[in-house]
C-alpha positions as a Markdown table, in Angstrom:
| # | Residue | x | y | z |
|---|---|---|---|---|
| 1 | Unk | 132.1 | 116.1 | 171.8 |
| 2 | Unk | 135.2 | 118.0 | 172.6 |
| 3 | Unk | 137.9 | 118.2 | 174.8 |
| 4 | Unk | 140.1 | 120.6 | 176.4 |
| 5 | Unk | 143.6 | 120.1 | 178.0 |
| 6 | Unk | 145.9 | 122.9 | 178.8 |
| 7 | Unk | 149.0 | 123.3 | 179.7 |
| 8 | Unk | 151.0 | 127.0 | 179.6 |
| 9 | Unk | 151.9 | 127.3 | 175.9 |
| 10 | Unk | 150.1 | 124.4 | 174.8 |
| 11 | Unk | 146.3 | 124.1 | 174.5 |
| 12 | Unk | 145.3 | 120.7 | 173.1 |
| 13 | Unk | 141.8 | 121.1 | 171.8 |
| 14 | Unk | 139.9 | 117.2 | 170.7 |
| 15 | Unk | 136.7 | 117.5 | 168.7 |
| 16 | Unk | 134.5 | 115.4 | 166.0 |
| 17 | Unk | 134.2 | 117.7 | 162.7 |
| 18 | Unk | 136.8 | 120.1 | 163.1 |
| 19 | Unk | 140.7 | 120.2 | 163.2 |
| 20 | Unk | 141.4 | 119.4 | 166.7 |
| 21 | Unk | 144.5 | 120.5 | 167.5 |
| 22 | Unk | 146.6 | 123.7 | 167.0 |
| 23 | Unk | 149.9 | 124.4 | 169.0 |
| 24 | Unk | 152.7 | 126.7 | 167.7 |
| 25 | Unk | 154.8 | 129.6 | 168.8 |
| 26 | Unk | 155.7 | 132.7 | 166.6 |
| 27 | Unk | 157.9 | 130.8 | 164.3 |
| 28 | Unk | 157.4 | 128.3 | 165.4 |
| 29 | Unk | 156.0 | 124.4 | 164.5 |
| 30 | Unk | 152.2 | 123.9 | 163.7 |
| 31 | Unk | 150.8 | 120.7 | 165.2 |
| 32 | Unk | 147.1 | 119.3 | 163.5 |
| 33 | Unk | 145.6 | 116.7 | 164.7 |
| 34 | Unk | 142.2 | 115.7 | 163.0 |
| 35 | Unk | 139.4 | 115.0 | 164.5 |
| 36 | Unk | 139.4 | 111.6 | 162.7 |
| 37 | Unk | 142.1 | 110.6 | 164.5 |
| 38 | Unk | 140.5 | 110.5 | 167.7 |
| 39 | Unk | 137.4 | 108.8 | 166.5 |
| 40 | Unk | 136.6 | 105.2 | 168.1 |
| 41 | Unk | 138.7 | 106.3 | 171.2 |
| 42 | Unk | 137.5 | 106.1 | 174.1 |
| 43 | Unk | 138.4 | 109.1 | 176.7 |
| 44 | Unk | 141.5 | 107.6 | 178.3 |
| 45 | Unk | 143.1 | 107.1 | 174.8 |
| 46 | Unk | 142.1 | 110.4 | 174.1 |
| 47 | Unk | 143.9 | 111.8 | 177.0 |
| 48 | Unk | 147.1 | 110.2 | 176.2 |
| 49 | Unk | 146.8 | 111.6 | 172.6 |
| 50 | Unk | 146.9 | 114.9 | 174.4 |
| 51 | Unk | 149.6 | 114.6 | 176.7 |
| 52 | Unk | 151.9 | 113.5 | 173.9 |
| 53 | Unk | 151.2 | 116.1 | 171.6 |
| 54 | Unk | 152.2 | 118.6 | 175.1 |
| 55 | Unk | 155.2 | 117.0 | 176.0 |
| 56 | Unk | 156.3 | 116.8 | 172.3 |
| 57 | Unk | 155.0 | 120.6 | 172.0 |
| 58 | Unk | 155.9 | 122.2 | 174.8 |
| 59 | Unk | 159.4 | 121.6 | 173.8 |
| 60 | Unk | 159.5 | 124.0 | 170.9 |
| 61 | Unk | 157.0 | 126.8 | 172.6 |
| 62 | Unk | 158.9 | 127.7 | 175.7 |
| 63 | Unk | 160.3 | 131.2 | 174.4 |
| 64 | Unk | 157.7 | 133.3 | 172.0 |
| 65 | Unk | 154.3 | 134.2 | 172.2 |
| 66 | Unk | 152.0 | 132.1 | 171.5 |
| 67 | Unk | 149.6 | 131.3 | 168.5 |
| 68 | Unk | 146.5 | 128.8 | 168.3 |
| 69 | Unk | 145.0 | 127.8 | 165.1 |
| 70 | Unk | 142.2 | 126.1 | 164.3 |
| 71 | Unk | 141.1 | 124.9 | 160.9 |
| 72 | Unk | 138.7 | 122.8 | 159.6 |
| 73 | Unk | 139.0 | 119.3 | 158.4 |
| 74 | Unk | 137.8 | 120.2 | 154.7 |
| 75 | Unk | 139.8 | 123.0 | 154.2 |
| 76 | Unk | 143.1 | 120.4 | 155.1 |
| 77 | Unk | 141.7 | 117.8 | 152.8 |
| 78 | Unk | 141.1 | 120.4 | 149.7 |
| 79 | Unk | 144.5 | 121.9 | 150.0 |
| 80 | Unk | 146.8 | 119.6 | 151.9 |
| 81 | Unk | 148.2 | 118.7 | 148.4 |
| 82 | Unk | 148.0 | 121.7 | 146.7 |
| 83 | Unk | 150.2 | 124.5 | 146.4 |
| 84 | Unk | 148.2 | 127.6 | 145.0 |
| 85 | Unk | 144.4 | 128.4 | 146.2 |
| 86 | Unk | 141.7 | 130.4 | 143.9 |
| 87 | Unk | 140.0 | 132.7 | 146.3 |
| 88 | Unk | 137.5 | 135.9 | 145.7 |
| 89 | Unk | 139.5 | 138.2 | 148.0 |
| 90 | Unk | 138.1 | 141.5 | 149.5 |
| 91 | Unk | 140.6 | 143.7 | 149.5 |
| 92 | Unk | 140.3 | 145.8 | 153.1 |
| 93 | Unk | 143.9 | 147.6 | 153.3 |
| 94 | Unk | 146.5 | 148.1 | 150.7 |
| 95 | Unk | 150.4 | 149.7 | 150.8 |
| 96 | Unk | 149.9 | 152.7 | 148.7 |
| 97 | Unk | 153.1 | 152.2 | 146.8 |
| 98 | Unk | 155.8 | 148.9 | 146.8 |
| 99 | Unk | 158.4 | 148.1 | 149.5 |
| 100 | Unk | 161.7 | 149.5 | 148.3 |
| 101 | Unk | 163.4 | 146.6 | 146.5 |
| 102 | Unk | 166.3 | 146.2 | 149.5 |
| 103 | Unk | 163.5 | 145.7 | 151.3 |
| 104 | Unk | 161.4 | 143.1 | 149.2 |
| 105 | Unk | 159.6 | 144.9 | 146.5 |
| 106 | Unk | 156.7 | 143.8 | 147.5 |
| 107 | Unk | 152.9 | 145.1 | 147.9 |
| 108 | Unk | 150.9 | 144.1 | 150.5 |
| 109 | Unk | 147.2 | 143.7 | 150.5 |
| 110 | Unk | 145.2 | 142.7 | 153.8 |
| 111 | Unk | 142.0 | 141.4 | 153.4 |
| 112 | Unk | 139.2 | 138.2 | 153.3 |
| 113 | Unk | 138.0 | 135.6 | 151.2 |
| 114 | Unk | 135.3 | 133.0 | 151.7 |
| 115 | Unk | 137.4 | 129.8 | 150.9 |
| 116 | Unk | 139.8 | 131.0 | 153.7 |
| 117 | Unk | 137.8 | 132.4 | 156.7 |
| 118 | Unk | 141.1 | 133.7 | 158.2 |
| 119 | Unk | 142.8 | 137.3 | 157.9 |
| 120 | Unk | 144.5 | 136.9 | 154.9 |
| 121 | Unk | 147.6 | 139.3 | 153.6 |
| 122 | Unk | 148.3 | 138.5 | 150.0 |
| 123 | Unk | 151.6 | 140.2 | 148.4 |
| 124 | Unk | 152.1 | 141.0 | 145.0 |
| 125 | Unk | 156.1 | 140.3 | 144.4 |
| 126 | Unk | 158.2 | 143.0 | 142.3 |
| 127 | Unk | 155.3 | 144.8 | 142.2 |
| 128 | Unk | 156.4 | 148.1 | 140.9 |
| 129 | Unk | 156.9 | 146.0 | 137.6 |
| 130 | Unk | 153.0 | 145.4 | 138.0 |
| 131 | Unk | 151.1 | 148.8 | 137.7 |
| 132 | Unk | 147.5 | 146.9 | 136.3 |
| 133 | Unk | 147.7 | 144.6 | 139.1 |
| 134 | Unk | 148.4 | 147.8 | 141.5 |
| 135 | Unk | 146.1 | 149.5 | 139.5 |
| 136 | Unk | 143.4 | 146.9 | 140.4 |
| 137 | Unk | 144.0 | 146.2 | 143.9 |
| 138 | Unk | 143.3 | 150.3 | 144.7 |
| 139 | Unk | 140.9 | 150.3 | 143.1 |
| 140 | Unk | 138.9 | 147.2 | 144.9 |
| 141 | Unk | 140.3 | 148.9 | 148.2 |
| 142 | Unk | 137.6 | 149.6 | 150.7 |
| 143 | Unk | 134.6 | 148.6 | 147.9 |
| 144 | Unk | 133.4 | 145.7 | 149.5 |
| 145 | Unk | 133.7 | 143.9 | 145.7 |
| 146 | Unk | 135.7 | 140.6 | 145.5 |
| 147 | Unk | 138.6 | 140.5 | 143.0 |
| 148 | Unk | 139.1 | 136.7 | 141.8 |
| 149 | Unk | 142.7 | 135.6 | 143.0 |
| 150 | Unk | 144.7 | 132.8 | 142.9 |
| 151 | Unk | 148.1 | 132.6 | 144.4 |
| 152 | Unk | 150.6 | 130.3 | 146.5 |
| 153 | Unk | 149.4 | 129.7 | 150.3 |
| 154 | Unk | 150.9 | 129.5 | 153.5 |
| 155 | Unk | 150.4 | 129.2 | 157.0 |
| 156 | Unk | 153.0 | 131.9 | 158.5 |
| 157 | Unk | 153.0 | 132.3 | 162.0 |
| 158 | Unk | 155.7 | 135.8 | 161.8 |
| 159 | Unk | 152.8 | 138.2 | 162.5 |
| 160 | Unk | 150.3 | 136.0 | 164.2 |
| 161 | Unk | 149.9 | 138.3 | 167.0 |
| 162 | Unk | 148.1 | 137.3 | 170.5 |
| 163 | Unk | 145.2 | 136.4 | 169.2 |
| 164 | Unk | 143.7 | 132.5 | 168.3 |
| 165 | Unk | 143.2 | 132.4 | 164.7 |
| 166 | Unk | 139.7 | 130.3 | 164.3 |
| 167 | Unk | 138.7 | 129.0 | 160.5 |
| 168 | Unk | 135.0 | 129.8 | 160.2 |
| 169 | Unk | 134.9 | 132.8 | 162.6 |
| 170 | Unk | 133.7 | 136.0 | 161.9 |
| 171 | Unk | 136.3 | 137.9 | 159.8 |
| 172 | Unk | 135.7 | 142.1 | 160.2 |
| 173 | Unk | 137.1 | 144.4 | 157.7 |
| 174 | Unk | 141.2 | 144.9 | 158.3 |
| 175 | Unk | 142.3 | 148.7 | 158.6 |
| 176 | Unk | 146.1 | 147.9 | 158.5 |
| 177 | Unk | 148.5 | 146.3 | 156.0 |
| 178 | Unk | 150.1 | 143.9 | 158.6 |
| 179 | Unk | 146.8 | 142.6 | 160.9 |
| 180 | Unk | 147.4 | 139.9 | 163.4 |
| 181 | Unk | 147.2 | 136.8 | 160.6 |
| 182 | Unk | 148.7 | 133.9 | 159.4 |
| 183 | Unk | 147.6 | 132.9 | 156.1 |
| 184 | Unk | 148.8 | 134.5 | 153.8 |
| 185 | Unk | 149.0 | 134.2 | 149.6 |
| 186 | Unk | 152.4 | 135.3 | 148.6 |
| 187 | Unk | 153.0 | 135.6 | 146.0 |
| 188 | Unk | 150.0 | 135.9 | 143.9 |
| 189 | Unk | 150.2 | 134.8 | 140.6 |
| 190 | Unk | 147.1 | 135.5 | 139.1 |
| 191 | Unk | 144.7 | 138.7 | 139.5 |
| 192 | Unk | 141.3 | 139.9 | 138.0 |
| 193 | Unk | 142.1 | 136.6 | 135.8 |
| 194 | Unk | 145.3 | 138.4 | 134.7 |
| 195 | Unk | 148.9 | 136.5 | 135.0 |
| 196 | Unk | 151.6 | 137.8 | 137.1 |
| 197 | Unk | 153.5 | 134.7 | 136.9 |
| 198 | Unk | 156.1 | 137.2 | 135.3 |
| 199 | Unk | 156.4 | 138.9 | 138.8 |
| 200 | Unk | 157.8 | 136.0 | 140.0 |
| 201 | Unk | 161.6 | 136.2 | 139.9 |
| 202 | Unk | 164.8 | 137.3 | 142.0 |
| 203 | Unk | 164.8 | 140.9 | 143.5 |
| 204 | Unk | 166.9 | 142.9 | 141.8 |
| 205 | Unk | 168.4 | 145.3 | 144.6 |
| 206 | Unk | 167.8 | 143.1 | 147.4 |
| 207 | Unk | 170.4 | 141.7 | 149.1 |
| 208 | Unk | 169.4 | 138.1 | 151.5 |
| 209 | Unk | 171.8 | 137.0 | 154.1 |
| 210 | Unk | 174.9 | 135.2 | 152.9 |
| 211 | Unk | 175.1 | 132.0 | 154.4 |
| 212 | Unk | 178.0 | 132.5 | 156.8 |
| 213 | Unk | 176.3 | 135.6 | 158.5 |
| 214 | Unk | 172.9 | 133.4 | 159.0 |
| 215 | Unk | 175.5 | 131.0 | 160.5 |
| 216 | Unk | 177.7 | 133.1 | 162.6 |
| 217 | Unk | 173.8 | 134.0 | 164.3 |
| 218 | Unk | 172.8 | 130.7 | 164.4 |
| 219 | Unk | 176.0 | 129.5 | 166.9 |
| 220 | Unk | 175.6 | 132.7 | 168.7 |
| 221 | Unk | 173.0 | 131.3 | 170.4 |
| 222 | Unk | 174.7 | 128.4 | 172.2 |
| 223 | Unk | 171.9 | 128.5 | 175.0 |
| 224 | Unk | 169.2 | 127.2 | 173.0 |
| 225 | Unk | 168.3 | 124.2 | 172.0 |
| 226 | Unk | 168.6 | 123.3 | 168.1 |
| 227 | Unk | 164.6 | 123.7 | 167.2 |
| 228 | Unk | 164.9 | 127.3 | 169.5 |
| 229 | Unk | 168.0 | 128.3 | 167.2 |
| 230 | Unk | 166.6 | 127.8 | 164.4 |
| 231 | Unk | 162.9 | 129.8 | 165.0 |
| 232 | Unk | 165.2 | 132.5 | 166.4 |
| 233 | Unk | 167.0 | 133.0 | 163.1 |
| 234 | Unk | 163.8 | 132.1 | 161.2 |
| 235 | Unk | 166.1 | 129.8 | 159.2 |
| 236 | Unk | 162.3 | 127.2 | 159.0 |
| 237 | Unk | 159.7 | 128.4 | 156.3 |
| 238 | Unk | 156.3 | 128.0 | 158.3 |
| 239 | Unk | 155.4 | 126.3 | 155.4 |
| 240 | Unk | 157.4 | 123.4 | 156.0 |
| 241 | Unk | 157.1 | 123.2 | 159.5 |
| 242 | Unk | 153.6 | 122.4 | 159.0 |
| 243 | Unk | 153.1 | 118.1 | 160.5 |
| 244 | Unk | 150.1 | 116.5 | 160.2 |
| 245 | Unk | 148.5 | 113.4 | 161.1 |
């Protein structure tokens, strides 16, 4: 059985067997609530489940575009406690070379794995200091082969595009770098069974805001309300804006 309510920025989706709801804004908060939450309710319960989770949503989507996820129960109850996931990732798109390091030195690789069922865009960090890895990701490029992965997740709504993101769906082959996703594996720390846990450090070159500019922007924006600030500086990693029930 589902149910549907929406409302603008909000869609409030109840089911039996699935993650049943997804609300969230580019940068924005993620809302989940599982399906087993709902069971034994009866309709009218149901409905006032729904209305709370759009009067508690709608007040953090009112500016951005907005995203939908859906995910499934099992994939929250594997990894809801875990910080890295193994995956056997098709490698679609690649950079050809590294972002410059005042940028973030990174490479990113777009592409699809089974345990995911999302877009995915994994980035290799420092990764001119990682020829093999590079070496290996090229190569995989476009061959349809998997390369075994495991690397930190993260549900990051930055380039989630217009689109609703739907675990299970039909995932096609990614021609670009920076498709409409937001999972993504960053950074990855192992590759072809091959450690690049020695990737893993500060940029050297790159230069993050000091804290008094991020703050100077943040009180810039006096007409917001606090949540709105702080998605418009981007000050709240997606992965920690992530509340479930």
């Amino acid at each position: 059985m589902t149910e549907n309510f929406s409302s603008g920025a909000l869609r409030v989706r109840l089911s039996v067997g699935e993650v049943a709801v997804c609300a969230l804004t580019r940068k924005s908060i993620v809302y989940f609530l599982p399906a087993h939450y709902t069971d034994g309710m009866t309709s009218p319960y149901k409905k006032l489940a729904a209305a709370l989770f759009l009067v508690f949503g709608l007040t953090a989507s009112s500016l951005l575009a907005n995203i939908e996820i859906t995910l499934k129960n099992e994939f929250i109850e594997k990894y809801k406690d875990r910080v890295t996931i193994d995956a056997n990732f098709t490698v679609d798109k690649a950079l050809a070379r590294p972002h410059a390091a005042k940028d973030d030195a990174e490479l990113h690789v777009a592409g699809r794995a089974p345990e995911v069922k999302l877009p995915i865009v994994a980035e290799i960090m420092n990764a001119a200091s990682q020829q093999p890895a590079m070496q290996v990701i090229h190569d995989a490029e476009g061959s349809n082969q998997a390369v075994p992965l495991n690397g930190v997740w993260r549900l990051w709504c930055e380039h989630g595009g217009e689109s609703k993101q739907v675990q299970g769906e039909a995932v096609s082959p990614i021609n670009t770098t920076n498709p409409p996703h937001v999972f993504e594996i960053h950074p990855i720390l192992s590759l072809n069974n091959v450690s690049l846990l020695e990737s893993v450090h500060l940029i050297e070159g790159y230069e993050p805001k000091d804290a008094e500019t991020a703050f100077t922007i943040y009180d810039r924006n006096q007409g917001l309300n606090p949540v709105e600030k702080l998605f418009r500086l981007g000050s709240i990693p997606a992965s920690f804006r992530v509340q479930t029930w």
